[in-house]
N, C-alpha and C positions, 0 to 999 in steps of 0.2 A: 521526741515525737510530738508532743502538745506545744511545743514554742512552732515548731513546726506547721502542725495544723493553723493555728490561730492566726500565723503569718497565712498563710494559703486563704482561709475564710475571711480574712481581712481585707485583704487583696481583692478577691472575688464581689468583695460589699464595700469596694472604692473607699477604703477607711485606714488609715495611718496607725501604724502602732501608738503613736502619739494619743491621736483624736481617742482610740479606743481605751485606752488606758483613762482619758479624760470620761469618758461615758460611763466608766465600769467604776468610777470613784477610788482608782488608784493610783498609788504616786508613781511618777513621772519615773521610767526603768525599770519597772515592776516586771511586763512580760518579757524584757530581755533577758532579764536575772531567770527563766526559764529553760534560755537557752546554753544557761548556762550550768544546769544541772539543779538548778534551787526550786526546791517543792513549791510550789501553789497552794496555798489554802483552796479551803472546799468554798468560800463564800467566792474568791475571787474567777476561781473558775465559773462558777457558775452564773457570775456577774457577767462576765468575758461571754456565754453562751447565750448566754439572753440578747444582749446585743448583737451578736451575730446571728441570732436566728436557729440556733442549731440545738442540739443535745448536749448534755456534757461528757456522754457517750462519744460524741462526734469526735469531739474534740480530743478524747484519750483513744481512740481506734486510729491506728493506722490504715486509712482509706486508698490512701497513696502507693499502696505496693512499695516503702520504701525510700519514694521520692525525696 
């Protein structure tokens, strides 16, 4: 759900997993390894929110109904 999200608020703010990854001061595959079942530290996410603009609520709520 959060590799999820982060792809969706990413997207929405014209920004590459790349580029955000580059923003958020983390290594290059970091939010893929998300999707792929591997926890997130609390710095990273919150790193990941701040640049999107959002909560770190946002980012762990399914908003999407699912999507």
């Amino acid at each position: 759900m959060i590799y999820r999200n982060i792809c969706r608020l990413a997207k929405k703010e014209g920004l590459s997993i790349n580029k955000l990854e580059q923003e958020a001061g983390l290594s290059s595959g970091s939010i893929c390894k998300r999707g792929n079942s591997v926890s997130p530290t609390v710095r990273s996410v919150k790193a990941v929110a701040d640049i999107l603009g959002v909560t770190v609520d946002d980012l762990l709520t399914d908003t999407q109904g699912g999507e």
